[in-house]
C-alpha positions as CSV (number, residue, x, y, z in Angstrom):
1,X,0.0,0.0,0.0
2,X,1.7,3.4,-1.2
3,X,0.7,7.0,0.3
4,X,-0.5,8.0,-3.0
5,X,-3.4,10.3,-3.7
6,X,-5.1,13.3,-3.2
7,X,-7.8,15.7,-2.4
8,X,-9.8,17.8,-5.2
9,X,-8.8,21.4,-5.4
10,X,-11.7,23.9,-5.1
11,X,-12.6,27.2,-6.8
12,X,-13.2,30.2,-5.1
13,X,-16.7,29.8,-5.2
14,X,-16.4,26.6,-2.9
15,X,-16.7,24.1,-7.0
16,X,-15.0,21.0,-7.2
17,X,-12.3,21.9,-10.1
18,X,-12.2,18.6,-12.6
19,X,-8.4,17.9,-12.9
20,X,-8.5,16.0,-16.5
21,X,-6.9,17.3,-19.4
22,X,-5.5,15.7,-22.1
23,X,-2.0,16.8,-21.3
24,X,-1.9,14.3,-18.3
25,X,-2.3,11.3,-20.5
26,X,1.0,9.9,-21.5
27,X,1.5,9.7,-25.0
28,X,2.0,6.1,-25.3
29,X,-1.8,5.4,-24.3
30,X,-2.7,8.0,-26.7
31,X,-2.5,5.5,-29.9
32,X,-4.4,3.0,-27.3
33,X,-7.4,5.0,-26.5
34,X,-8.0,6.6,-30.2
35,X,-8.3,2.5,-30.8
36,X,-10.9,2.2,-27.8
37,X,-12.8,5.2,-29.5
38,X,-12.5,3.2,-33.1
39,X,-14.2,0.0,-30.7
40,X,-17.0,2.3,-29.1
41,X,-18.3,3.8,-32.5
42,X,-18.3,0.5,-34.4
43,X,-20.5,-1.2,-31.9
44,X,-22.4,1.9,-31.2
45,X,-22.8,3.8,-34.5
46,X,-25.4,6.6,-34.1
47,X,-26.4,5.8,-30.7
48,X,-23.0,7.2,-29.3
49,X,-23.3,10.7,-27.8
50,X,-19.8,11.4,-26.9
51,X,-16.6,9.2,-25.2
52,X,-15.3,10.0,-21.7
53,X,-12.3,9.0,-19.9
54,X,-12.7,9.5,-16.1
55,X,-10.3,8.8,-13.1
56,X,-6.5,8.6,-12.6
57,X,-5.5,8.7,-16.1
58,X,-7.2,11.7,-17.2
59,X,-6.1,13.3,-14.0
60,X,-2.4,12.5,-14.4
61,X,-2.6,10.3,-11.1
62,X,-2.0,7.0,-12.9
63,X,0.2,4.3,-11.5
64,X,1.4,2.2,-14.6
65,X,0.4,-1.2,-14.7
66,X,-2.0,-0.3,-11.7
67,X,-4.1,2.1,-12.6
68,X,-7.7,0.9,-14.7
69,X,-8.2,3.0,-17.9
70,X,-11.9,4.0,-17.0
71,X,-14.2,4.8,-20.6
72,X,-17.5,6.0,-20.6
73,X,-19.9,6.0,-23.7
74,X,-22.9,8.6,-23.3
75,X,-26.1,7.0,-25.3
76,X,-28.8,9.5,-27.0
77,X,-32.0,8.5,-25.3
78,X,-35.1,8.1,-26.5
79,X,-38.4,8.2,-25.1
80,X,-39.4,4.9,-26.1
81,X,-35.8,2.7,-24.8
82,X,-35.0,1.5,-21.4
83,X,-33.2,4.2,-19.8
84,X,-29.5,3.3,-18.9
85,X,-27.9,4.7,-16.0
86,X,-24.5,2.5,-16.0
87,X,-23.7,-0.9,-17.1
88,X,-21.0,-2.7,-18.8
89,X,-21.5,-2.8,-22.6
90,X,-22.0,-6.3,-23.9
91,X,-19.2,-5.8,-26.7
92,X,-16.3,-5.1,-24.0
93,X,-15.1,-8.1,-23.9
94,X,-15.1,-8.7,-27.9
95,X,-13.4,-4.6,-27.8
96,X,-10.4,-6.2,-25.2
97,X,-9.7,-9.0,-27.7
98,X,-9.3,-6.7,-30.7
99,X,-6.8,-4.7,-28.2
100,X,-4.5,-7.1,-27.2
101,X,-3.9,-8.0,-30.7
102,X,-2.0,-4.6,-30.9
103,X,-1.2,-3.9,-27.3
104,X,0.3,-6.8,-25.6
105,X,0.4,-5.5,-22.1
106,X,-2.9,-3.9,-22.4
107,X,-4.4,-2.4,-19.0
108,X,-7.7,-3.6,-17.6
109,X,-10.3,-1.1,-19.0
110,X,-13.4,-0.2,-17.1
111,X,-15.9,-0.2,-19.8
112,X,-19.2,1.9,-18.8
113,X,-22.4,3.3,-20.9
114,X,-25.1,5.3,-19.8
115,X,-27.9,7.5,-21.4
116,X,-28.1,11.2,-21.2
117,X,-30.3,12.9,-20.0
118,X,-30.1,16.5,-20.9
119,X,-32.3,18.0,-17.2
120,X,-30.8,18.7,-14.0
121,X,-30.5,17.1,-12.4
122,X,-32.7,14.6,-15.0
123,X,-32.7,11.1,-14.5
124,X,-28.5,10.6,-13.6
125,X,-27.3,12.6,-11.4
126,X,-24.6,10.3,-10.6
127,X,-23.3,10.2,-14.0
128,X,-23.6,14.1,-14.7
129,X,-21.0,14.3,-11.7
130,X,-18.6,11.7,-12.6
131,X,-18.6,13.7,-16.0
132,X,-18.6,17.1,-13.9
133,X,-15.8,16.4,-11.6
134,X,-13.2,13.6,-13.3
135,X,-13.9,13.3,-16.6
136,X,-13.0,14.0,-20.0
137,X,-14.6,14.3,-23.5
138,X,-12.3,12.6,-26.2
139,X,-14.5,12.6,-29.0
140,X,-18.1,13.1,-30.0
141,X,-20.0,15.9,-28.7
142,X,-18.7,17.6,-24.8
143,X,-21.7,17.9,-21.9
144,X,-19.6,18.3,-19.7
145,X,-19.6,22.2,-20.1
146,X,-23.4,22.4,-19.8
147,X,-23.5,20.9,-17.1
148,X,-23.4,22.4,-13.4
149,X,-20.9,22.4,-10.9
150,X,-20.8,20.6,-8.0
151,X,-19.6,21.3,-4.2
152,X,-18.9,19.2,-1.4
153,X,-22.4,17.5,-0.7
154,X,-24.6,14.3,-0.8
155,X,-24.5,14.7,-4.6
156,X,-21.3,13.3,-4.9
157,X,-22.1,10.2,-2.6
158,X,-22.5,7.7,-5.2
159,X,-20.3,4.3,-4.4
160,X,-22.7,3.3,-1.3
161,X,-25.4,3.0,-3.8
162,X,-24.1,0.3,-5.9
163,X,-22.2,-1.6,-2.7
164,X,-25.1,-3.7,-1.9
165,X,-25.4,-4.4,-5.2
166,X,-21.9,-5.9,-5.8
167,X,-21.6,-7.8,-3.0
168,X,-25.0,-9.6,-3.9
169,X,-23.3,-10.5,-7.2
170,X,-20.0,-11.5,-5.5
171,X,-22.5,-14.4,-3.9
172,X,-24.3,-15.2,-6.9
173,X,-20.9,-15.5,-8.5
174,X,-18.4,-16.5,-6.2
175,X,-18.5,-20.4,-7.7
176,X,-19.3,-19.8,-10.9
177,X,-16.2,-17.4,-12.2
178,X,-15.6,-17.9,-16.1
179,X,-11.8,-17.3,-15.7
180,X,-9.3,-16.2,-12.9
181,X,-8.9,-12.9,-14.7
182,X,-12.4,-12.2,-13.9
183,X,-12.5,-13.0,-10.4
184,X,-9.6,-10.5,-9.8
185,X,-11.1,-7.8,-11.7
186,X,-14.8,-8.2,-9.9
187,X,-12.3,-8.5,-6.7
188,X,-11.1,-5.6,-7.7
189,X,-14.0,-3.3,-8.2
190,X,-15.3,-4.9,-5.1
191,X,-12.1,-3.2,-2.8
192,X,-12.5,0.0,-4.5
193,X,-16.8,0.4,-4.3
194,X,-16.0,-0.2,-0.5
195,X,-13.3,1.5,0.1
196,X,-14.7,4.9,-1.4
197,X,-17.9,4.3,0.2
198,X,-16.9,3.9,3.8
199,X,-15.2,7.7,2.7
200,X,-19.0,8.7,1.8
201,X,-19.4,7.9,5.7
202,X,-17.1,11.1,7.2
203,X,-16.3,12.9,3.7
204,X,-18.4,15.9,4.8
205,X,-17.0,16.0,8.4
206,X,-13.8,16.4,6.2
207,X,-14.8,18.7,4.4
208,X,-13.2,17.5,1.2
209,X,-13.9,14.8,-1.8
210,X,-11.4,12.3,-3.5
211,X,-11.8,9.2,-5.5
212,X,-8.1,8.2,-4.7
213,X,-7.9,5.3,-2.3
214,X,-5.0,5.7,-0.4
215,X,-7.1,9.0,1.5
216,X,-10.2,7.3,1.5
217,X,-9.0,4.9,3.6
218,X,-6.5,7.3,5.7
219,X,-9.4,9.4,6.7
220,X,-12.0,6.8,7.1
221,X,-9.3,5.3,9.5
222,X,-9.1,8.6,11.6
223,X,-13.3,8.1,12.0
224,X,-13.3,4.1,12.4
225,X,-10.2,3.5,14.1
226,X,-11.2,0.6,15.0
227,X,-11.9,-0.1,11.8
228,X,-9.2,1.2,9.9
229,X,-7.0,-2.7,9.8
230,X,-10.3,-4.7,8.0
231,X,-10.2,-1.1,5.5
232,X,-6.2,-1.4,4.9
């Protein structure tokens, strides 16, 4: 476990300020996520609205060969569809396979879609901050602009939603894994939905917001200390 991390910066109006830029991506992934973008519009066509990175990368808080590479594809909505608000896309895997072929130590890659909604707060609240605060437009059409800013609130409380969630699937799954891969990836997201939302728990007593995990689970030690060894 390394001491790496850190809080978000805010403006003098008391807004989270969205540290991705596409300076802070190394140029090697470059090549790599134009690919991903080729991957998303093929499968998507019309349907895709605009392609995000969010997290570390974006942010220039990477840790090579740690780090996810997190996409998200915004969908058009239409009255008449199911609306999304985040799942996996059913061609990720098929997109991975045509990426290894040309990256041979190819990070794991959070694959996401979701509809927009263009209200606010609309139908997605969640998603409009994940675009708000740590994302970035790399092609099709930017929202992120239109959209509000956020402060420190229960707005950007969004991890202790879906924790219930994955831990039911870690029981309907934990015999049935296709691959090892798998596991550790679901293992993965697992570790991080908890460890960011046991931070949702004191984040406003702190008075501050981060995504990273080493201060999540600093601060969330200072609250629980008698928690703080089952959180490490």
């Amino acid at each position: 476990i390394q001491p790496i991390g850190e809080f978000y910066e805010v403006d003098a109006a008391g807004n989270l300020v969205n540290p991705c830029a596409l300076d802070n991506i190394p140029l090697p992934q470059r090549a790599l996520i134009r690919e991903l973008g080729i991957q998303y519009r093929m499968h998507l066509g019309n349907s895709l609205m605009g392609l995000y990175l969010r997290g570390s990368v974006p942010a220039g808080r990477a840790i090579p060969g740690v780090s996810d590479l997190d996409v998200l594809g915004l969908l058009k909505w239409h009255p008449h569809q199911q609306f999304i608000r985040w799942e996996r896309p059913s061609f990720a895997d098929e997109a991975d396979d045509a990426l290894r072929h040309h990256y041979q130590n190819l990070t794991n890659i959070d694959h996401a879609v979701a509809h927009h909604d263009p209200a606010f707060p609309g139908r997605n609240l969640s998603v409009k901050m994940v675009l708000k605060t740590q994302s970035l437009c790399i092609w099709g059409q930017d929202v992120i602009p239109d959209i509000p800013d956020f402060k420190l609130g229960n707005d950007l409380c969004i991890h202790h939603k879906w924790a219930a969630a994955i831990l039911d699937t870690w029981n309907d799954l934990e015999n049935e894994w296709p691959n090892q891969a798998s596991k550790i990836d679901f293992i993965r997201t697992c570790c991080k939905t908890l460890i960011r939302s046991g931070f949702e728990l004191i984040m406003l007593k702190e008075g501050k917001f981060t995504q990273d995990l080493y201060p999540c689970y600093k601060a969330f030690s200072k609250h629980f200390p008698a928690k703080a060894e089952e959180m490490r």
